[in-house]
C-alpha positions as CSV (number, residue, x, y, z in Angstrom):
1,X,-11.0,-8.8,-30.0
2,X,-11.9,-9.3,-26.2
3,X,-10.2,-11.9,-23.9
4,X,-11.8,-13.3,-21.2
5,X,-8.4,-13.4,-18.9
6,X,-8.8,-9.7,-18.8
7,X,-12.5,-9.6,-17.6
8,X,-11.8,-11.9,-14.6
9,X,-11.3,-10.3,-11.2
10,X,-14.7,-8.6,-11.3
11,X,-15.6,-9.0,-7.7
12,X,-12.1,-7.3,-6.3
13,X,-12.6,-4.0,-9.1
14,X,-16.0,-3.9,-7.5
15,X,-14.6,-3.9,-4.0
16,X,-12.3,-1.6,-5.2
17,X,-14.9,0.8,-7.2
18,X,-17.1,0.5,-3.9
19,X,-14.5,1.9,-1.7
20,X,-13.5,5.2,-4.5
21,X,-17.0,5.9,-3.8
22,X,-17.3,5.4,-0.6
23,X,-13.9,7.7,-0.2
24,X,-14.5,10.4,-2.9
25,X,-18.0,10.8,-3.7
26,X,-19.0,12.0,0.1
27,X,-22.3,12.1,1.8
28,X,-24.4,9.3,1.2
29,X,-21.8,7.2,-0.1
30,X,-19.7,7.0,2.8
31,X,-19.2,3.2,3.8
32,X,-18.5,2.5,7.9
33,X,-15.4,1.6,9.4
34,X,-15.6,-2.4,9.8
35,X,-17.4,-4.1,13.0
36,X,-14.1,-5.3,14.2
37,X,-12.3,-5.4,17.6
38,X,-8.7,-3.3,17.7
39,X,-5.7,-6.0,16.5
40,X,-2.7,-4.7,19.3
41,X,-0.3,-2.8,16.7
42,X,2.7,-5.8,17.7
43,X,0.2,-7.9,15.8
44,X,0.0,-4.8,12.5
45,X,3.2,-4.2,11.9
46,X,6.3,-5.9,11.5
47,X,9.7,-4.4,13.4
48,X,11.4,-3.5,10.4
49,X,8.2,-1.7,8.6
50,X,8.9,1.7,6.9
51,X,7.6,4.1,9.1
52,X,7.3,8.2,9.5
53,X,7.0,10.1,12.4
54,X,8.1,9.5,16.2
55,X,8.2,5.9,17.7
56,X,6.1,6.9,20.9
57,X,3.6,8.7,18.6
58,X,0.4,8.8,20.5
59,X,-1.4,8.1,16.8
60,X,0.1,5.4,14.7
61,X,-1.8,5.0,11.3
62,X,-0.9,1.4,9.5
63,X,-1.3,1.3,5.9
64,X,-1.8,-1.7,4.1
65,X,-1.5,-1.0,0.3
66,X,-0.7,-2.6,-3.1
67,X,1.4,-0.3,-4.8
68,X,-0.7,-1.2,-8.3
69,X,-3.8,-0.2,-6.6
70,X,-4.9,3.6,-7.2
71,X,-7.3,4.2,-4.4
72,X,-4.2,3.1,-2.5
73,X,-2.2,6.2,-3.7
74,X,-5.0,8.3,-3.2
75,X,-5.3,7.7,0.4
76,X,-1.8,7.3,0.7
77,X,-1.1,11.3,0.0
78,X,-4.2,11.7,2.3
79,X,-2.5,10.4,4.7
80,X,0.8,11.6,4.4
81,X,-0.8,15.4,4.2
82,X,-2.6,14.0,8.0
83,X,0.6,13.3,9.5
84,X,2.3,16.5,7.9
85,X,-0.3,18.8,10.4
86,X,1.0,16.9,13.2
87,X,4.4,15.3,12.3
88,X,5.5,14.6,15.7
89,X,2.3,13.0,17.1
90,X,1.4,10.8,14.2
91,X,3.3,7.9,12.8
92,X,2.7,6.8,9.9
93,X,3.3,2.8,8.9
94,X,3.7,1.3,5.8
95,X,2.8,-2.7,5.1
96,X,3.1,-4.8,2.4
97,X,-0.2,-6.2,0.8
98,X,0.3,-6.8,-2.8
99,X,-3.0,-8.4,-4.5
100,X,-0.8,-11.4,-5.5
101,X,-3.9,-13.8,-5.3
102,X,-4.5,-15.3,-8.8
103,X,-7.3,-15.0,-10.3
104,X,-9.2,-16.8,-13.3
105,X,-6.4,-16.2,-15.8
106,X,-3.8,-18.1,-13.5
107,X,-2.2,-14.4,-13.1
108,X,-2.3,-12.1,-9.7
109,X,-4.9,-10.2,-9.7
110,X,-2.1,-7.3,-10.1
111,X,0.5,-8.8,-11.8
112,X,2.9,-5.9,-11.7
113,X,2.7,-5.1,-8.2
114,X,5.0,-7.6,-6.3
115,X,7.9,-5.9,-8.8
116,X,7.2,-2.5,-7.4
117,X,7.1,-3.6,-3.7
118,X,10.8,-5.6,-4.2
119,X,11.7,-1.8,-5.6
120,X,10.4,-0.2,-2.4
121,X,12.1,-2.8,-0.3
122,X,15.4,-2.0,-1.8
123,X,14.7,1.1,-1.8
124,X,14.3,1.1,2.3
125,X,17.8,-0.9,2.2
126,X,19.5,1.9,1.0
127,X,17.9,4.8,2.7
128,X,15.4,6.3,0.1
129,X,11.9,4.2,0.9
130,X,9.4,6.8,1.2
131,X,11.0,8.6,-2.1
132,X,10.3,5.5,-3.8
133,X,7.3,5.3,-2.5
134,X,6.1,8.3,-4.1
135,X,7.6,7.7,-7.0
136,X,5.9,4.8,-7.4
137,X,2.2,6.2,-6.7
138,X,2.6,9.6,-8.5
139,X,3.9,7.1,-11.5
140,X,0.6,4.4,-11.5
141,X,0.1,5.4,-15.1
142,X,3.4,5.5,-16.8
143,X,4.5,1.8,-15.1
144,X,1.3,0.2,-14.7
145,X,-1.1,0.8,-17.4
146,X,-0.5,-2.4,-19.4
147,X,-2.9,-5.1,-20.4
148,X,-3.1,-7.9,-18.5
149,X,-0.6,-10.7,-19.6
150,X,-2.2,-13.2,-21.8
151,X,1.2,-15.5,-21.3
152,X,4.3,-15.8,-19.0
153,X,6.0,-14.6,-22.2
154,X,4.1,-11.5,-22.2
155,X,4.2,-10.9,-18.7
156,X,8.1,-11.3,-18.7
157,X,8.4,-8.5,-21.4
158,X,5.7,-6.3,-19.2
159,X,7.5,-6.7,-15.8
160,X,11.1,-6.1,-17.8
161,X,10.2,-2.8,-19.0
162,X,8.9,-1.8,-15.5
163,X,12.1,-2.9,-14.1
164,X,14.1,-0.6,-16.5
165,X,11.9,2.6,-15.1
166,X,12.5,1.4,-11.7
167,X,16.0,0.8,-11.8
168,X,16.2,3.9,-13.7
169,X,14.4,6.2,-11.1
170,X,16.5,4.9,-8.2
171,X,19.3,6.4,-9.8
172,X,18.1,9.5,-10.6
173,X,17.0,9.1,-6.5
174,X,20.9,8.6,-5.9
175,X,20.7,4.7,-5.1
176,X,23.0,2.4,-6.5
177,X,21.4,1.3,-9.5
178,X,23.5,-2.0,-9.7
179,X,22.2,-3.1,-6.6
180,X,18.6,-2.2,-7.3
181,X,18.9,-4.7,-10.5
182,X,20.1,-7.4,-9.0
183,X,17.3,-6.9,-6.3
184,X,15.2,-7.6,-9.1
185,X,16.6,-9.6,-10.6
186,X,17.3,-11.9,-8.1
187,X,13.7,-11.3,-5.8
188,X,15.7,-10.8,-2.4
189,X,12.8,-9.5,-1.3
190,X,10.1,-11.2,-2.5
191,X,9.9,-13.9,0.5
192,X,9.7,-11.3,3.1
193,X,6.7,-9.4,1.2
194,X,4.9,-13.0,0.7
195,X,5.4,-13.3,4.7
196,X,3.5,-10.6,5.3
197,X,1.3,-11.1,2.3
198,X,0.5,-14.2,4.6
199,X,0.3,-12.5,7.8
200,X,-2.1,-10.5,6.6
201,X,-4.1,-12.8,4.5
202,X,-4.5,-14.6,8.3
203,X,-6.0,-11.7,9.8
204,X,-8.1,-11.0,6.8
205,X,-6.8,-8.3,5.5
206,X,-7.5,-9.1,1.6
207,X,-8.2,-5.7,0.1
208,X,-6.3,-2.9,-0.5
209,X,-6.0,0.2,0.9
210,X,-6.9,-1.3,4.9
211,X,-6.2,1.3,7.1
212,X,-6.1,0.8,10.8
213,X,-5.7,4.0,13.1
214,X,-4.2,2.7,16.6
215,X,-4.9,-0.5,15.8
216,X,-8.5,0.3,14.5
217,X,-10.0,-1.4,11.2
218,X,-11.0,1.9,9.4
219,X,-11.3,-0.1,6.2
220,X,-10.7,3.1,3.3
221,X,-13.0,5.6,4.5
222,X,-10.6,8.9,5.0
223,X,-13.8,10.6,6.9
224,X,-13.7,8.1,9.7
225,X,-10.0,8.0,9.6
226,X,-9.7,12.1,10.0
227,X,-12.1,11.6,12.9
228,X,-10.8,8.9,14.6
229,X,-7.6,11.1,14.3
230,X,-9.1,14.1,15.6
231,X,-10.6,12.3,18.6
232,X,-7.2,10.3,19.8
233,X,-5.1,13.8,19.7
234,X,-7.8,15.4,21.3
235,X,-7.9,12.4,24.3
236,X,-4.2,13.0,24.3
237,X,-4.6,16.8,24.9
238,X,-7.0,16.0,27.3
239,X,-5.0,13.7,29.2
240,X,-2.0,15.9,29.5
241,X,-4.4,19.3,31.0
242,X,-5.2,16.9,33.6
């Protein structure tokens, strides 16, 4: 028997399908960077952002993601695997966008993804972000592929047994796994993520993975992003011959 609360949301999976193609399938598929102008990175990223690489990088990448989106943990090891080639000119930052928006079911249109950014935001509290991070993305399948929740019931039992393999993994990461249960428990977090949820709802930021390269909208197209990479550490080359 089909339900029609997990049919809804068909305009964001095509956004979403659009941009694996765009991403993965190469020539001829390949969408363009957005027509925008370049948002000053004070305005991107938010002081206390998980970051990796130097602070005076001459290359900062900001990465909006949902961490229940998995074109957003493809490009996210793209990424990471960019920076690794040049680890002290490019800095990497990560952003909170979670696709909390409901959708025609009353649920977000990923309902288990605010629980695994209040992991990741613990997880920064006590030292081991980017390991849950990873953990979190290389795990998509294993925590994420659910149904969607036809009831609060439902989703309760859903985002309880995600909870356990969170709380779980961050001991086996050496975190205090009391704490990271009360984080979830108690949703610490959650007001600072809807903040920038907000922030970047205002600058329209409202699909997932947005990737801006010194301050440059390249939407999710990791051929744009390599060259626009390539070009700004060249310039910087360039600049320091002179």
């Amino acid at each position: 028997m089909k339900h029609e609360g997990r049919k809804t949301g068909w305009k964001a999976a095509a956004v979403c399908g659009l941009i694996a193609a765009a991403v993965f399938l190469g020539p001829g598929l390949t969408a363009q960077a957005p027509e925008s102008g370049i948002k000053p990175l004070d305005k991107l990223i938010e002081p206390d952002a998980p970051s990796l690489g130097p602070e005076d990088a001459p290359v900062v990448i900001v990465e909006f993601t949902d961490f229940q989106c998995s074109y957003c943990s493809q490009i996210s090891r793209r990424l990471e695997t960019i920076r690794e080639a040049h680890p002290d000119r490019i800095r990497i930052v990560f952003m909170d966008r979670p696709l909390v928006e409901p959708i025609n079911d009353g649920f977000p249109f990923h309902p288990f993804a605010m629980i695994a950014h209040e992991a990741a935001a613990e997880a920064l509290v006590q030292g081991k972000f980017w390991e849950m991070k990873r953990y979190i993305f290389n795990n998509q399948g294993v925590l994420f592929r659910l149904p969607r929740p036809l009831n609060q019931t439902e989703w309760s039992r859903q985002l309880m047994g995600i909870q356990v393999r969170l709380v779980a993994a961050a001991g086996g990461m050496g975190m205090d796994k009391e704490k990271m249960e009360q984080a979830l428990t108690d949703h610490r977090h959650r007001e600072k993520i809807m903040e920038r949820v907000k922030k970047a709802q205002a600058m329209g930021i409202d699909s997932t993975p947005t990737i801006y390269v010194n301050g440059k909208d390249m939407g999710a197209n990791l051929r744009l992003i390599r060259a626009e990479v390539k070009k700004l550490l060249e310039e910087e080359e360039n600049r320091k011959e002179k």
